[in-house]
Legacy VTK file of the C-alpha trace (Angstrom):
# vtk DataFile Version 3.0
C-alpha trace
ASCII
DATASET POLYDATA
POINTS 113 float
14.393 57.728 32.090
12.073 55.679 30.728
11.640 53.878 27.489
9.377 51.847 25.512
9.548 49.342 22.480
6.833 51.089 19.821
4.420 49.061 18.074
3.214 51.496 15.935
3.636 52.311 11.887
5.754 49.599 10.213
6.288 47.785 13.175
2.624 47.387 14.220
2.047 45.907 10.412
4.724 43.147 10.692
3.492 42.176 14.158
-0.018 42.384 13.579
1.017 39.188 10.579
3.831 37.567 13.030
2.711 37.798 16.595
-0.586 39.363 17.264
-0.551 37.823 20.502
2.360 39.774 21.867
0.760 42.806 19.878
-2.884 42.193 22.280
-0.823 42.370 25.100
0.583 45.643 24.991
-1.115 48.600 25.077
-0.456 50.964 22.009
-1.663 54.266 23.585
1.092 54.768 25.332
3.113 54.373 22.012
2.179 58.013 20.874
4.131 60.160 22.640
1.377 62.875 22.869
-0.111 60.483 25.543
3.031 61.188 27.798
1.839 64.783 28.794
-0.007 64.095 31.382
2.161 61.870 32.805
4.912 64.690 32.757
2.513 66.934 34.323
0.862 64.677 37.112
4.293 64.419 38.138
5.849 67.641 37.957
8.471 66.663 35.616
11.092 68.875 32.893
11.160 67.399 30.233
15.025 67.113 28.729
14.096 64.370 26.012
11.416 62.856 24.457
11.039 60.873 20.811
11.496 58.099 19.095
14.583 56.421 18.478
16.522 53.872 16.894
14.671 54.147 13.721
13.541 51.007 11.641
14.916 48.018 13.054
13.836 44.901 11.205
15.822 42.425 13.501
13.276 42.659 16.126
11.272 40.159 13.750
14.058 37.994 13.581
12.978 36.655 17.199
9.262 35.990 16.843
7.785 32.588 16.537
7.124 31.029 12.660
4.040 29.588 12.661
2.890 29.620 8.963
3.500 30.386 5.087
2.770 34.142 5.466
5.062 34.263 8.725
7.664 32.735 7.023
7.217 35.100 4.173
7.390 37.988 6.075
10.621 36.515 8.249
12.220 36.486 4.586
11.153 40.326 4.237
12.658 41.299 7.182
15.759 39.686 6.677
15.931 41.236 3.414
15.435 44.422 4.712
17.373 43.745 7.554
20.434 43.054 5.013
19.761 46.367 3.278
19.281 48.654 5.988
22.675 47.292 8.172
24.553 47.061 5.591
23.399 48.996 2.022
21.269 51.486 3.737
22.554 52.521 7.240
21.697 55.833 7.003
17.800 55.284 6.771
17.984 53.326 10.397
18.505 57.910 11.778
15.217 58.229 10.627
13.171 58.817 13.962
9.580 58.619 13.897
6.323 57.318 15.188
6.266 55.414 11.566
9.693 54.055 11.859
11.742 53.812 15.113
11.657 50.705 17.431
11.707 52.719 20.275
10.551 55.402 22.230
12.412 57.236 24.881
11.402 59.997 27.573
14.495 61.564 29.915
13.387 63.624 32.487
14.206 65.595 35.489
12.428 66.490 38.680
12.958 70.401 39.484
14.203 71.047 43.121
10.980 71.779 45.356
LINES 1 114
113 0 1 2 3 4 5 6 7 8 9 10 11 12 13 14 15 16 17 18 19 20 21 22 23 24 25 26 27 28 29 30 31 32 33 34 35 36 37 38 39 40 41 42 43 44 45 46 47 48 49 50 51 52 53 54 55 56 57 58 59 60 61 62 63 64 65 66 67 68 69 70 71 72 73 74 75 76 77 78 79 80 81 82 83 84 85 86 87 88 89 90 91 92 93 94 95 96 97 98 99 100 101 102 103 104 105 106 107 108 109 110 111 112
């Protein structure tokens, strides 16, 4: 198994304004699925599952460092949104996608040799 946080679509524009620094640190390549192939191949895997998950999750915001007026602005946009996706809007959080989900995860088996 292996998994991933993405920082891609939304989630790349609300931490490209809240915490570039933890954005330069990872490396968004490997947020694109597509990129995974030759991984999967080098290593001889079957593939069982691979996507993105969780859809949009605005509480990963919630934990990031204010620092200024447009931080704190955008803080108060995700915990509006966070408010109307747990609680008005649950069903949009199934939407899995490269543009939406939080996550990204890959479940694999090795064939016997």
């Amino acid at each position: 198994m292996l998994g991933l946080p993405n920082f891609r679509g939304i989630n790349y524009l609300f931490l490209k304004w809240l915490a570039p620094e933890l954005l330069s640190k990872h490396n968004l390549k490997t947020m694109d699925t597509r990129t995974w192939n030759d991984f999967e191949n080098e290593f001889g895997l079957e593939k069982i599952f691979k996507g993105y998950v969780g859809g949009f999750e605005p509480m990963t915001f919630m934990m990031l460092e204010k620092k200024s007026f447009i931080n704190n602005l955008l803080f108060l946009k995700a915990r509006v949104l966070t408010k109307l996706f747990h609680k008005n809007m649950a069903g949009l959080r199934k939407w899995n996608s490269g543009y939406f989900s939080g996550y990204i995860l890959g479940i694999y088996r090795k064939p016997d040799q």
